[in-house]
C-alpha positions in Angstrom: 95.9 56.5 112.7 99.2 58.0 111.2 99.1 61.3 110.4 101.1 62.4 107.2 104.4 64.3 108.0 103.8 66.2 104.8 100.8 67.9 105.8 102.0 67.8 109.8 102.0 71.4 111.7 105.2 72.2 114.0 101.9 71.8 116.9 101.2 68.2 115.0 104.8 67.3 115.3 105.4 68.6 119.2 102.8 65.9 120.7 105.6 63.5 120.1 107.0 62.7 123.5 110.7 62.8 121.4 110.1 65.9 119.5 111.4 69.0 120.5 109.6 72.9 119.0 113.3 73.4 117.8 113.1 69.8 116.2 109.5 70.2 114.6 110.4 74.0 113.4 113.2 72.3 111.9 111.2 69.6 110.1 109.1 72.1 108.3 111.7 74.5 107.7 113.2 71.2 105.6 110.5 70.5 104.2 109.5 73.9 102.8 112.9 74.0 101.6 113.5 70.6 99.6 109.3 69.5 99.5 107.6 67.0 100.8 108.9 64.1 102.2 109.8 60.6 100.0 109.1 58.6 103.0 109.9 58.8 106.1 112.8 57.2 106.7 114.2 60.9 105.4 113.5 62.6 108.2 117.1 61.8 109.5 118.5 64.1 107.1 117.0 67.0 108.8 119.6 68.3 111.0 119.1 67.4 114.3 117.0 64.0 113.4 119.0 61.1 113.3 117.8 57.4 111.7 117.3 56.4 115.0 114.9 59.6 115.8 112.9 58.9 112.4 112.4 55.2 113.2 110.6 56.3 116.1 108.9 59.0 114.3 107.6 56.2 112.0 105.1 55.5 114.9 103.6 58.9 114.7 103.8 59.8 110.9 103.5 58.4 107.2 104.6 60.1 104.2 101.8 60.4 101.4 101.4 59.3 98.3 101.6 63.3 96.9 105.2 63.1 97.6 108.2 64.7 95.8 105.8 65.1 92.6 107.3 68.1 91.1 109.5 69.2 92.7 112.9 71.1 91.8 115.0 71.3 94.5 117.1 68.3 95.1 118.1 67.2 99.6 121.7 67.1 100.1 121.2 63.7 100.0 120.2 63.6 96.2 122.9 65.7 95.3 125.5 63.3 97.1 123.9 60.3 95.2 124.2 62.3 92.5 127.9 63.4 92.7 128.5 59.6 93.0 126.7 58.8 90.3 128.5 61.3 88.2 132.2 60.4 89.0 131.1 56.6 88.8 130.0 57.5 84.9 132.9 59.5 83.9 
């Protein structure tokens, strides 16, 4: 069974042939930053994870349902769509 990337420790994360500790420190470090996960598919936009990397990681880890509930601070990603949106309206 999956385990959730949410709840995932950096030791959770390393017992992924693919992931590195700099890799898993990194995935926390995101996710403490900008919350939990939507899916995970969003893994690539931690640095050092690219799509490719987070298909694979798909294998491994789900993102649960108590995701993103709440929570203030918007991924870079976000705030592009956002920017978009904004010039798109104006």
């Amino acid at each position: 069974m999956a385990k959730d990337v949410n709840i995932a420790t950096t030791h959770d994360l390393e017992q992924v042939p693919q992931v590195s500790a700099a890799c898993a420190e990194a995935i926390v470090r995101w996710r403490d930053t900008y919350g939990p996960f939507k899916d995970i598919i969003e893994l690539a936009e931690v640095p050092g994870v690219d799509h490719t990397a987070a298909m694979q990681l798909a294998a491994f880890f789900t993102a649960g349902a108590n995701n993103r509930r709440g929570r203030d601070t918007a991924t870079p990603a976000e705030e592009a769509e956002d920017a978009r949106q904004n010039r798109t309206d104006q």
